[in-house]
N, C-alpha and C positions, 0 to 999 in steps of 0.2 A: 507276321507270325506264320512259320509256318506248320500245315498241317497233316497228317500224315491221312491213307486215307481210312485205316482204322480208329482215328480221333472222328474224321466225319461223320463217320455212320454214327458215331456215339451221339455227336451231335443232332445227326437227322433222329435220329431213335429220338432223344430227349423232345426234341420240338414239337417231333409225331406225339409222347404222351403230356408234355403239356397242353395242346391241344384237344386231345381227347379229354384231361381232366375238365379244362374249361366248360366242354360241350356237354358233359356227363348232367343227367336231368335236364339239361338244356330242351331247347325245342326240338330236335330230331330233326330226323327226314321230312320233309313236306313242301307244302305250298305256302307262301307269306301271305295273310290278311291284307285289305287295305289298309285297316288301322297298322300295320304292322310297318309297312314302308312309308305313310303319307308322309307329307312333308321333308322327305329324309333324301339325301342325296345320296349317289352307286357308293359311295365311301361309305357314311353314315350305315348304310343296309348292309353292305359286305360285312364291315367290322362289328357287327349286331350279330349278322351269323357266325361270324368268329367265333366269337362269345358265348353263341350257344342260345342267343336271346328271340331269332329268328331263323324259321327251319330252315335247313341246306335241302341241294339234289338230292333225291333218291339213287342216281346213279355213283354217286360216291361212294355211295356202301355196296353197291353191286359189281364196279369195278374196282372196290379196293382202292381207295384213295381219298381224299382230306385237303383240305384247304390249312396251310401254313402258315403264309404270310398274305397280309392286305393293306397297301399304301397306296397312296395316291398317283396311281397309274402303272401299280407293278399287283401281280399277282402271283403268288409260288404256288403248286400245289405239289403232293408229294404221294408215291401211291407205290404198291407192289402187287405186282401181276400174281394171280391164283394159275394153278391147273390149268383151269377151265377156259382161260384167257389164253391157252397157247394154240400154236395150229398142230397140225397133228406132224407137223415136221419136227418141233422140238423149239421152236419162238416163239413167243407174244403174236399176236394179232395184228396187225396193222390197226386197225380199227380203235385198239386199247390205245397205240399210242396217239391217235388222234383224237380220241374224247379227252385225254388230259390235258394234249397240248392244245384243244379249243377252250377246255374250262379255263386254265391259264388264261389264254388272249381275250375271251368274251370278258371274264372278271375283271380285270386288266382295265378295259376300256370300262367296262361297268364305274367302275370307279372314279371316273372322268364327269360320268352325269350326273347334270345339277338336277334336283328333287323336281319332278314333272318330267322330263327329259329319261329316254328309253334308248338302246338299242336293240340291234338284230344282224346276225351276220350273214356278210351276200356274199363271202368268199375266204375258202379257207385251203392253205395252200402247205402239203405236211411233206418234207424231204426226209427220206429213210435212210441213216448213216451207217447202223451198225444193230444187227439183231441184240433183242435182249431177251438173256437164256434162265435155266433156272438159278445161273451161279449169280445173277444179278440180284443184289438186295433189297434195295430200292432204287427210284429215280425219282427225278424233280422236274416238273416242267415250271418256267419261271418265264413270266409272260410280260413284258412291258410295254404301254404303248409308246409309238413314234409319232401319231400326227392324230388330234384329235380336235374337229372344225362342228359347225353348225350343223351337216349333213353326213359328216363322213368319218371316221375313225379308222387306222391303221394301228396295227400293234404284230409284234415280235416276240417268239417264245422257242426256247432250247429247251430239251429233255437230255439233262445227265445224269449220269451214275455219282455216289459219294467220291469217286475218285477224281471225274472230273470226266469219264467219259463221257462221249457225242452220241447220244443216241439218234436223233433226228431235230429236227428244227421247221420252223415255221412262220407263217405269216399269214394275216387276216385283214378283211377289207368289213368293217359295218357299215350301218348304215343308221345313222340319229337322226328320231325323232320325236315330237311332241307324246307324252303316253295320254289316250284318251278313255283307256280303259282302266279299271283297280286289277291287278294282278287274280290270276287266277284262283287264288285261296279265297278271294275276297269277295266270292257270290254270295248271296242273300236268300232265302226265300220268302 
């Protein structure tokens, strides 16, 4: 089928408020409980925050963007740069597009780990193809991994326009390992 790219944007539009409906009341922004991830593998937690059943980044709302889709080793996210996210040349940040295309790839692998099991990334590597101006509506970074072993994770992430534009592309190196701590939400006094 094919798509024109005023059907996509329809598309991305729709998915962007399905999503949001889901999240609405949901748990918001935050930090996850222990009780909130125990026992639950990076799939199982990602697709909870999907959901709305466990909080997302704070930085999602601060950079305009949203978690789409969540599968087992692929993560979409989808965002639209503000103002305030441009340089004063009249682009985006480099920056913007490197926290999307890292929450893509971290997710991504996130979703690999089985319940106990943690990542962290020790290398994140973003090539700059094409500025994106005001006249861009949205983008997608869509993150999938390629290798993911007992120590080590790799995963691959493109950020395009609904037309199919190349904004930049990327690649990430983690590092798995055992979690010996309850996530941050999950202090006690």
């Amino acid at each position: 089928m094919s798509h024109t790219p005023h059907n996509h944007i329809d598309q991305w539009l729709a998915d962007e408020e399905a999503v949001r409906k889901r999240a609405q009341g949901g748990a918001g922004p935050g930090l996850a409980t222990a009780e909130q991830v125990a026992g639950k593998s990076g799939l199982e937690v990602m697709q909870a925050m999907l959901r709305g059943e466990v909080p997302h980044a704070h930085i999602a709302r601060t950079l305009n963007f949203t978690t789409i889709e969540i599968s087992k080793g692929v993560a979409i996210f989808q965002g639209t740069p503000q103002i305030e996210h441009f340089n004063p040349l009249g682009s985006v940040h480099g920056g913007w597009f490197a926290t999307l295309l890292d929450s893509a790839l971290g997710c991504a692998v996130h979703t690999m780990m089985p319940a106990g099991r943690a990542y962290t990334t020790a290398e994140l590597s973003v090539n700059f193809v094409k500025a994106i101006t005001l006249k861009v509506p949205r983008v997608r970074a869509e993150g999938r991994v390629i290798h993911c072993g007992r120590q080590l994770a790799t995963a691959e992430a493109r950020l395009v326009g609904p037309d199919g534009t190349l904004y930049a592309h990327a690649t990430t190196t983690c590092l798995v390992f055992d979690m010996k701590h309850p996530p941050a939400g999950g202090a006690t006094t």
